[in-house]
C-alpha positions in Angstrom: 89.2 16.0 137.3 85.6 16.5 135.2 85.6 20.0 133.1 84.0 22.9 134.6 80.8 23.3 133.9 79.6 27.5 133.2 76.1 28.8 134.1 74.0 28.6 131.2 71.8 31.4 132.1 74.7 33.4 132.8 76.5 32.3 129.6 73.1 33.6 127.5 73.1 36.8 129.7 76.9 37.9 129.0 79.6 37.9 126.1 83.1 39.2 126.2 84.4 41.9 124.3 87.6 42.0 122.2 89.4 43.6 124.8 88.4 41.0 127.5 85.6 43.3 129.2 82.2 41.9 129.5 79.1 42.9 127.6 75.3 42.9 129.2 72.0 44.0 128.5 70.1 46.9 130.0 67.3 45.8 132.5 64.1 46.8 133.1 63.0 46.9 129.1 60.7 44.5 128.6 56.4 45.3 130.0 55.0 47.8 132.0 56.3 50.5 129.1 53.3 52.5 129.1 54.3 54.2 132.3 58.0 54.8 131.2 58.9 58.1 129.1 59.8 57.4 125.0 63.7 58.5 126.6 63.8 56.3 129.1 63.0 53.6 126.9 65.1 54.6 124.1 68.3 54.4 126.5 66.9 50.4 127.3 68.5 50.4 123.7 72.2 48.2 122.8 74.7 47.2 125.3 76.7 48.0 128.5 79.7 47.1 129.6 79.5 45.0 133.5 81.2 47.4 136.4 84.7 46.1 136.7 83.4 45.4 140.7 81.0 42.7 139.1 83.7 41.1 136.1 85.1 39.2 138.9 82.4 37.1 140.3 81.6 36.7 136.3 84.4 34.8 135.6 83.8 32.7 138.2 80.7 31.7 137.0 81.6 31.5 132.7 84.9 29.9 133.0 85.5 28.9 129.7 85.3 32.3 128.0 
């Protein structure tokens, strides 16, 4: 049976955390700034963890972490 193979734009999108919870990055912070409020883009800012909904279908497509 060949090895899995994980999706590679998934696999740059996500990381795991020490305690086996996923890590993203906040959408929506790249253009079209001028319109959003200096708070607004200050919380674009670090990390998030993924809803625990979502962690599911995200091991399903990164199975090797």
């Amino acid at each position: 049976m060949p090895k899995m193979k994980s999706n590679s734009g998934a696999a740059k999108r996500f990381s795991k955390t020490g305690s086996g919870k996923w890590k993203r990055n906040k959408a929506f912070s790249s253009h079209i700034l001028t319109k959003k409020s200096p708070k607004r883009i200050r919380n674009f800012r670090g990390t998030e963890l993924v809803a625990a909904a979502d962690q599911k279908a995200l091991k399903r497509l990164i199975p090797g972490l």
